[in-house]
C-alpha positions as CSV (number, residue, x, y, z in Angstrom):
1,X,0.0,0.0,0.0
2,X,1.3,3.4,-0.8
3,X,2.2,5.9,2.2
4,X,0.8,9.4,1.5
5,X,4.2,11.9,1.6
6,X,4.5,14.7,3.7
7,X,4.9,16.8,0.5
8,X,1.4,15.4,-0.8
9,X,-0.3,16.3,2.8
10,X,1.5,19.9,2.1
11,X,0.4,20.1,-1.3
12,X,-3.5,18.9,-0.4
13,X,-3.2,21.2,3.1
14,X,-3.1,24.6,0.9
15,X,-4.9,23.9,-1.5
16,X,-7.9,22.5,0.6
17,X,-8.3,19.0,-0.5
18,X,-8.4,15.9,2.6
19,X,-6.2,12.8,1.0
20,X,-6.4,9.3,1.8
21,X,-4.9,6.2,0.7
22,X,-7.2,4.9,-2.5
23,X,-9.2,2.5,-1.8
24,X,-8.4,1.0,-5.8
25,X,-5.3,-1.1,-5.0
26,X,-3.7,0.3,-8.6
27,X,-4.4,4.1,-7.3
28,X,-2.3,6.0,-4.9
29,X,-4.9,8.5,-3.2
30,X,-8.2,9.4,-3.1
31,X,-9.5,13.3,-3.2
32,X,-11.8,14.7,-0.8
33,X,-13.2,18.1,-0.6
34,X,-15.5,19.2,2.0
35,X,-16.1,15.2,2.6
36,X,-16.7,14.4,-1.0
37,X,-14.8,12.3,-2.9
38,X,-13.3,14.1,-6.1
39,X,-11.3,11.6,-7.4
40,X,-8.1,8.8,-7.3
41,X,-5.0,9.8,-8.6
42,X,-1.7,8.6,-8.7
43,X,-1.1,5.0,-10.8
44,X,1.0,3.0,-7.9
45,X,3.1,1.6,-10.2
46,X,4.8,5.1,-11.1
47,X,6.8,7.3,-8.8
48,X,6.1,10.6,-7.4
49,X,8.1,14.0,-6.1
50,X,7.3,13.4,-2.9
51,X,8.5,9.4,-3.1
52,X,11.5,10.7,-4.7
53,X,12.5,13.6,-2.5
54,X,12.2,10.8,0.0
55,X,14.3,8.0,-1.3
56,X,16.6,9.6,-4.2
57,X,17.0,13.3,-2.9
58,X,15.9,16.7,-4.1
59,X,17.9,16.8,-7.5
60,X,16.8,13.6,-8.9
61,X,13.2,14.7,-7.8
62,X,13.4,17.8,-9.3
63,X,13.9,16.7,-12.5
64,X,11.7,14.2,-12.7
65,X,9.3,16.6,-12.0
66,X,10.4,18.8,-14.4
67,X,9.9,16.1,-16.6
68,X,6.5,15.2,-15.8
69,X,4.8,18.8,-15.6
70,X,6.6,19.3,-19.2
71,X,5.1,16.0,-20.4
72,X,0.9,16.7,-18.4
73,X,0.7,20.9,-19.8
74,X,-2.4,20.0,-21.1
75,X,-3.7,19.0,-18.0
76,X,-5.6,22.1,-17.0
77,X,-9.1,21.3,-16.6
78,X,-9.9,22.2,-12.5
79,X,-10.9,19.2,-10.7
80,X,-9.9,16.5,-13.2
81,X,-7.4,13.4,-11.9
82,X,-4.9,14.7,-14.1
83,X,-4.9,17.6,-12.9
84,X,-5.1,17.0,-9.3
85,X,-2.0,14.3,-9.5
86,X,-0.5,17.3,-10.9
87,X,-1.1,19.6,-7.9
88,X,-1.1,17.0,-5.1
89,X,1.8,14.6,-6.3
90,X,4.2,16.5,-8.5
């Protein structure tokens, strides 16, 4: 099971959001706001910034974040999964 980051907490913290581990095994996190569940993010099978700030160090995160928010620009529509795994785990 995947272990919500302190960077994702952060990330969900200001921008008002309550994150949970997903309840689908091949998700990371499940979206709440105000109670309601907005939506699973995060395929468990791929990393995240906060994952790799953890285990490979700020560098190597940054720049596969860099990588990812070049690759997801299109991912602009408020409130949809991409765009939330944008905000909450990159």
């Amino acid at each position: 099971m995947y272990e919500i980051t302190d960077w994702t907490k952060k990330q969900a913290k200001r921008l008002g959001y309550t994150v949970k581990p997903s309840a689908d095994k091949k998700k990371k996190i499940d979206v709440f706001e105000k109670s309601k569940k907005i939506g699973s993010v995060g395929a468990t099978s791929y990393g995240d910034y906060g994952t790799y700030l953890n285990t490979k160090g700020k560098a190597f995160a940054d720049q596969k974040r860099k990588g990812y928010l070049a690759r997801t620009k299109w991912c602009d529509k408020a409130g949809s999964n991409c765009r939330l795994a944008r905000e909450l785990l990159w």
